[in-house]
N, C-alpha and C positions, 0 to 999 in steps of 0.2 A: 837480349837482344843479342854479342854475335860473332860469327865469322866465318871465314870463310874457307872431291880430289880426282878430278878424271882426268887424266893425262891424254890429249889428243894432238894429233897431227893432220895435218892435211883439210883436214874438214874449215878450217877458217881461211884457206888461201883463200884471195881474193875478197875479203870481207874487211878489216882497215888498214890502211895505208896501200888503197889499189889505185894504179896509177895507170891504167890500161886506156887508151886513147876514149873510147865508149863512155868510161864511167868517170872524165876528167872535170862534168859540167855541177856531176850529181855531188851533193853534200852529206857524206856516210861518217858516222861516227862510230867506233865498235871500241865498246867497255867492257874491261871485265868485272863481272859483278862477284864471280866467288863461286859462292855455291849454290846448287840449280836450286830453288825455290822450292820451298817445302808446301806451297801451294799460293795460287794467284788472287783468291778470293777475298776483298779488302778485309771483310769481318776475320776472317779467319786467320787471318796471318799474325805473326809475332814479329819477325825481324828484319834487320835490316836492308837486305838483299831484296827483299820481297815489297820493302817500302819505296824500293828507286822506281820499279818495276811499277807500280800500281801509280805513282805519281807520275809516272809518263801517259800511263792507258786512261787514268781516272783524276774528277777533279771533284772538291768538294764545294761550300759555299763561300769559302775562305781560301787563298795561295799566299805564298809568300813571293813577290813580285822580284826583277831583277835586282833590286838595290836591298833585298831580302828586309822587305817592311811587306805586314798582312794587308792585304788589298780584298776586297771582293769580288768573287769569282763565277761564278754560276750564281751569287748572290748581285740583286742591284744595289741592295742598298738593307740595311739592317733601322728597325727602331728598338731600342731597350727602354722598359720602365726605369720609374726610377727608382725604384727596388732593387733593382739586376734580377729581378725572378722572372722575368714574360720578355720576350725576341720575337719582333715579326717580321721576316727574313722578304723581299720582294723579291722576285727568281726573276733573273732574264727575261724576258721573252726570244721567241723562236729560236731559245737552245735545241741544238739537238742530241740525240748518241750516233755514237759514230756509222750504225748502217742508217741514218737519216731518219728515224724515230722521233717526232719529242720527246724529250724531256720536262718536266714537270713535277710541283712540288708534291706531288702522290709518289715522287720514285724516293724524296729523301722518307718522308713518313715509312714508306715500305722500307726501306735496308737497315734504320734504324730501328724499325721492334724486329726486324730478324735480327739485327746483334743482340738485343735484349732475350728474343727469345728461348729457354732453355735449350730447346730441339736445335737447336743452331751447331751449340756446343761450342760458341766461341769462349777463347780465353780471355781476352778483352771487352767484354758484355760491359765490364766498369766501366769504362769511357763513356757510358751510355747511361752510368747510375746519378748521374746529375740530372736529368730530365723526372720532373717529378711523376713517381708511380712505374719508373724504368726500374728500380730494384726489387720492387713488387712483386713486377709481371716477370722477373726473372727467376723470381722465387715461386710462383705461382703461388701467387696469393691475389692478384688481380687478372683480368681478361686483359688484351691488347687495345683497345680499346679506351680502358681507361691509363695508359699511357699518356704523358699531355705533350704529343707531338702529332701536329695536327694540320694536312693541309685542308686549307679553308676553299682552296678553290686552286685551279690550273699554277698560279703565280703567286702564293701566298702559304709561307708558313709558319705553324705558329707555335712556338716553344714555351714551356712553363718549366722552373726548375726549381731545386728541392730549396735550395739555398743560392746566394749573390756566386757569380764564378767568377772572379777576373780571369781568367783563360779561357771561355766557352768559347769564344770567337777561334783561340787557338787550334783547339780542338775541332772542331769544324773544318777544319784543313787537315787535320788527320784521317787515312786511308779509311781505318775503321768504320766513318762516317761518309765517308764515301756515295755519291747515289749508287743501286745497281737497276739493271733493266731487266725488270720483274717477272717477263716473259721467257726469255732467255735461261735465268737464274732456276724458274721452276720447271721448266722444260726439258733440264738434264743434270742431274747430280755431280757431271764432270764439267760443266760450264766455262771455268776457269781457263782451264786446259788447252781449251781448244781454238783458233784464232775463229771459226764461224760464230762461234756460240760467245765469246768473250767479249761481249759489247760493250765499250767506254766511253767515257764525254770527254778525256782528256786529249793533250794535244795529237799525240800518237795512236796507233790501233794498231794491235800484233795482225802479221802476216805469215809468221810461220814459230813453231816449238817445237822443240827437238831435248823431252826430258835428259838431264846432263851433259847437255852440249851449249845449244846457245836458246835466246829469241827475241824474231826480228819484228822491227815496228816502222813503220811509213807514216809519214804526218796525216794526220788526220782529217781529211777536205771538211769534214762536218763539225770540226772546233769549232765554237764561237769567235775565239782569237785565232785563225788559221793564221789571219795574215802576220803576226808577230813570231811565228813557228818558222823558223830559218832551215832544219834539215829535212834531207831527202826521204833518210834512214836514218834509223839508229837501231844498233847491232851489241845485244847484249850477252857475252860467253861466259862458261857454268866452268872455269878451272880452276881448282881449290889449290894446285900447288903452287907457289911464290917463283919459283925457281923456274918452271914453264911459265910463267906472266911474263918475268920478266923477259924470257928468250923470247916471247911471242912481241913486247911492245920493242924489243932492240930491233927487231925482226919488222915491223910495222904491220905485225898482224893484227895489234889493236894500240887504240891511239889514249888511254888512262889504262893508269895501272894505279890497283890503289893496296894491293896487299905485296909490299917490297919486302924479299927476302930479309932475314934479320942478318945473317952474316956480311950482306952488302947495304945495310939501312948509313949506317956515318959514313961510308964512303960517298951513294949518292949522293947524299945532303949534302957533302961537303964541295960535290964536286957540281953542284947547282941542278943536278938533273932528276932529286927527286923534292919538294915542298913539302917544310911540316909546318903543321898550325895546331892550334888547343881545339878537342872537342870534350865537351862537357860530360864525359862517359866515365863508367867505371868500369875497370876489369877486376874480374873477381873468383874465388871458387865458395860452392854452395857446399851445404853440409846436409845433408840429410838428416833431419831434427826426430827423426824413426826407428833408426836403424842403429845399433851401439857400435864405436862408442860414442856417437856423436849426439845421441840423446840427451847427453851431459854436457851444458851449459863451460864448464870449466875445462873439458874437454875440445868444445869448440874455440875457448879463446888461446888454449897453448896452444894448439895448432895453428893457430892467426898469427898470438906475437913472433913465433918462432918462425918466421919468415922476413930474409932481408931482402926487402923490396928494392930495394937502393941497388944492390948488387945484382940485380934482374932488371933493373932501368941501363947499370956501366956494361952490363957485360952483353947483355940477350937484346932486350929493344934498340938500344941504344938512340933516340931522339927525342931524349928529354920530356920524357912522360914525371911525373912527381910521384913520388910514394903516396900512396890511398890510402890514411888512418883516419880516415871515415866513409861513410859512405855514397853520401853525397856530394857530387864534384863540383870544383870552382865553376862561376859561369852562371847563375841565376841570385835573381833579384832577392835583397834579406824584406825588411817592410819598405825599404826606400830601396830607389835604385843605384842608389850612389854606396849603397854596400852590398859586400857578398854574402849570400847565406854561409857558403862554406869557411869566410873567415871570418863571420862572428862567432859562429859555432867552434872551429879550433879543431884541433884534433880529439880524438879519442883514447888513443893508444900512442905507444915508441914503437918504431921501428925497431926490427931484431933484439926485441926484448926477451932474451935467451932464459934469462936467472928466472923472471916471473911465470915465462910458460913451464918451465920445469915445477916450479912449487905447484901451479895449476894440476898441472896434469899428478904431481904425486898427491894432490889432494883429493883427486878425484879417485885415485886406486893404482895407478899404474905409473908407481915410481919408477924414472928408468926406461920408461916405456912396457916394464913388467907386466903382464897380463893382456895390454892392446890386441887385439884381433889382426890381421892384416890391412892394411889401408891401399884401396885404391884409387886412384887418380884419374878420372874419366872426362877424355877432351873433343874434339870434336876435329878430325884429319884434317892438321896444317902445320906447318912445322914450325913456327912460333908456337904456338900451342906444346905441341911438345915439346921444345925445347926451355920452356919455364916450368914445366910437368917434370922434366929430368932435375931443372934445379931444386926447386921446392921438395920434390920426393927424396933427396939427398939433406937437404937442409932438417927435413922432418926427421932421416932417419939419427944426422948425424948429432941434433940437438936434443931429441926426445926416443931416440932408441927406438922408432918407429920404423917395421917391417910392409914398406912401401911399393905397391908393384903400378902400371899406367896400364890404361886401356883406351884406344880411340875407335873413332864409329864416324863413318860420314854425315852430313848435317845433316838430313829426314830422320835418320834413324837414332842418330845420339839426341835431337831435341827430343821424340817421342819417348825415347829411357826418360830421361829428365823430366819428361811430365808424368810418366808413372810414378819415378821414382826408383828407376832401376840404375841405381849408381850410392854411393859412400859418400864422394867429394865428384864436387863436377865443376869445372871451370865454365865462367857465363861473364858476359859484356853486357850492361844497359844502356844506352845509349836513351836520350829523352825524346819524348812524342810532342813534347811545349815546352815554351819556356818558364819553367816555374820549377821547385822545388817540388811539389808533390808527384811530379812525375816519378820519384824515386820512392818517395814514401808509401804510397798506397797501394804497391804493386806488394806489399808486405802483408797487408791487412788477413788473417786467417779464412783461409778457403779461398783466398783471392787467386783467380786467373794464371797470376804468372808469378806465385806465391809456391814456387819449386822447392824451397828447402821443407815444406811441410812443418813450419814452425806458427803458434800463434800466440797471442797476448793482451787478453782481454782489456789492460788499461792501454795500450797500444789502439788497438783498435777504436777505442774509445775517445783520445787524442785527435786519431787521425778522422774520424766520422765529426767530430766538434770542430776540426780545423774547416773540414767541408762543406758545414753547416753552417758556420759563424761569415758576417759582412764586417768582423772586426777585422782586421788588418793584421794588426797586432798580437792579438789572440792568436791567430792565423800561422802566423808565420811561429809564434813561442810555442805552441804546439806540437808544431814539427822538430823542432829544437829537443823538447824533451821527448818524441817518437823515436828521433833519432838517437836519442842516449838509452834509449831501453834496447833498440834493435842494435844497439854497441855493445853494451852490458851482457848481452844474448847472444850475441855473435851467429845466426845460423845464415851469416855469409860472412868472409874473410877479404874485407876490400884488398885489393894487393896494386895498382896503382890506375891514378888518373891518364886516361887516352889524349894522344894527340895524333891526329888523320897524318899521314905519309904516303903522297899519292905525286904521281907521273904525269905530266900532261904533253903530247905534244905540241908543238909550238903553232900549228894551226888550228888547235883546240881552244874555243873562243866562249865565253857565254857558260859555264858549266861551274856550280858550284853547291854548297850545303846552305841548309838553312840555318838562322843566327844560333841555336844552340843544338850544330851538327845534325848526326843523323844519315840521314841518304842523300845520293843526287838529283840534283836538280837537272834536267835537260829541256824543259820549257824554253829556254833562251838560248841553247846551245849553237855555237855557230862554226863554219870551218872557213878559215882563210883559206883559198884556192890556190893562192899565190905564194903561199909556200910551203902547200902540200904537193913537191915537186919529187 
């Protein structure tokens, strides 16, 4: 999941904080989201940027409402057996999409065997492997067909899954699942892209794209819920560097800023003009489980312990992120809700355990750092990014004698390395798609989607397909507990610490928030006081 370098000028004048007698009635929001979208298409996307984006244009059967509690959305009303294996979803009536189409429960059936489908090529097809005969048809070993997502008729759908999910519902408001308009979608391979062909049922409909710049969205007359849709516009800008965000929202060429320079993050905070709160995310680098040295298990955890995260929380972030000695963050339910998964389970590891990475690594061959290959450091153009990139490559070299050089790439083209695998070590953010605890775990499972370090582990695996399988609770959740101690013991990613959002708002920025375990924003509700956008 993420983060977020095109330097522009001029092109946003007039776009937020415009105050031109014309446009004093109209309600314009303009966000910056980071980096331009490595594609719009709900299946196919991975990150965060791209999920703010797709929950503006698109909705699912499931939202999370203003008071961020799951509501039904394009859905009326749900029945669940009492199994939890069978959902029969009752759709709206005279929903539409937004160039005045209906919609109908034949659009969710269609977008979900295309995420399943291989031809697809999505990375997240899992989200889809709970529906029973969805890991099948994605392996072809069955037709689509026998998929068991099934509209029965105009207004009726009907779900069969492998095993009980207490999150299906969650997931259901996830972009992935998303309906698309089928017509559209197969009528041109660039669909996405383009505001004609990008048809949505969400509150908003793009009006204009401008790849690495910005794109613009008008509320949408053909919402269900129009009338709860309070903006005019909403204006979302592609600038990756901290240091232009911020001059643009001093400047009120846009009204959120959410990527604050690190060298001015404790000054904001301090001085009330920038908000931090917890998101339930990890920031991390990956290891390439392929490529030596990091083939070697003992090789990946010296380079883990030998990093002082504490000292990249005082000195680089500075707003109170916690050191990551494990991998999954505070903020989801353990079997009850009245505890944390992340502090039952405890840590894993110390911090800056200098002495144990060294014995590691001499055990492994390369006393000293003796014999290592060159190491580099592969991030994605933003300067928090490199700037934990400069310490950690210092830390590795000055603790384990490690010959460490950095390389960065803008977000299309450094996610695509990463998914080949054309990187050593590569820094990556998850950020959770529900709220649950396997939102972190199963993105590990071998051959998985968004299973980038190329590592896998057969009892691992096996845990996490029994946790997903299992209506026991308890099972459930002890499973993950021990998934999580092997992908420790293994190390092919290097938690380095827990996220907390640091974002700008200005003060007639009303209605705009994340859902309960982070993620993207929400502009459903977004609203602009008039009265003192002066």
């Amino acid at each position: 999941m993420l983060a977020l370098t095109f330097v522009f000028s001029c092109v946003l004048a007039g776009c937020g904080g415009d105050n031109t007698a014309d446009k004093k009635a109209e309600k314009v929001i303009t966000y910056n989201l980071g980096a331009s979208p490595e594609t719009m298409d709900p299946a196919m996307s991975t990150g965060l940027s791209e999920a703010t984006i797709q929950n503006a244009m698109f909705e699912g059967l499931y939202r999370y409402d203003a008071d961020k509690e799951l509501q039904p959305a394009i859905a009326e009303k749900v029945d669940i057996s009492e199994d939890g294996l069978n959902y029969v979803f009752t759709i709206k009536k005279d929903v539409k999409w937004s160039n005045g189409d209906p919609l109908t429960a034949h659009d969710f059936e269609y977008s979900w065997k295309r995420l399943l489908d291989k031809k697809t090529g999505a990375e997240y097809a899992y989200q889809a492997f709970y529906i029973k005969n969805g890991e099948e048809f994605n392996a072809g070993k069955v037709s689509a067909d026998e998929v068991r997502v099934k509209a029965t008729d105009d207004y009726t759908l009907e779900v069969e899954l492998v095993a009980p999910t207490p999150y299906f519902l969650d997931l259901t408001a996830f972009a992935n699942l998303f309906p698309l308009h089928k017509e559209s979608v197969e009528a041109d391979a660039n669909w996405a892209a383009k505001p004609d062909t990008c048809i949505g049922n969400g509150p908003y409909k793009m009006t204009a794209f401008q790849a690495q710049e910005k794109v613009e969205f008008v509320k949408n007359e053909n919402y269900w819920d129009a009338k709860n849709v309070k903006l005019d516009k909403l204006i979302m800008t592609f600038v990756e560097d901290e240091n232009t965000e911020l001059s643009m929202y001093e400047s009120n060429q846009i009204d959120i800023a959410e990527s604050v320079p690190v060298k001015d993050t404790k000054k904001l905070l301090s001085e009330g003009k920038a908000v931090s709160f917890p998101e339930p995310g990890c920031y991390y680098y990956i290891f390439n489980c392929k490529k030596k040295p990091f083939d070697d298990a003992r090789v990946r955890k010296a380079f883990t312990y030998a990093i002082d995260r504490q000292a990249i929380i005082d000195n680089i972030t500075q707003a109170g992120q916690k050191p990551a000695l494990a991998y999954t963050p505070f903020g989801f339910p353990n079997v009850t809700v009245d505890k944390d998964f992340r502090s039952v389970g405890g840590d894993y590891f110390k911090d800056n355990d200098v002495e144990k990475a060294k014995q590691l690594l001499a055990d492994a061959g390369y006393p000293d750092g003796k014999g290592l290959p060159e190491i580099e450091i592969y991030y994605n153009t933003m300067e928090a990014h490199q700037k934990i990139a400069e310490a950690i490559g210092q830390m590795w070299k000055d603790n384990l004698g490690a010959n460490v050089k950095l390389r960065n790439a803008e977000w299309g083209v450094y996610l695509n390395d990463r998914d080949h695998g054309n990187f050593q070590v590569a820094r990556a953010g998850w950020a959770a798609d529900y709220n649950d605890a396997m939102t972190y775990m199963d993105m590990h499972l071998t051959d998985g989607g968004n299973n980038d370090s190329f590592w896998g582990n057969a009892e691992y695996d096996k845990l996490i397909n029994e946790a997903k399988a299992s209506n026991d609770e308890n099972l459930r959740i002890e499973n993950m507990h021990k998934a999580e101690k092997i992908l420790m013991d293994e190390m092919p990613v290097a938690p380095i610490y827990f996220y907390v959002n640091v974002n700008m708002y200005k003060p007639w920025v009303k209605g705009v928030y994340t859902p309960p375990f982070g993620s993207y924003q929400e502009f459903k509700w977004a609203d602009v006081d008039l009265s003192q956008k002066k």
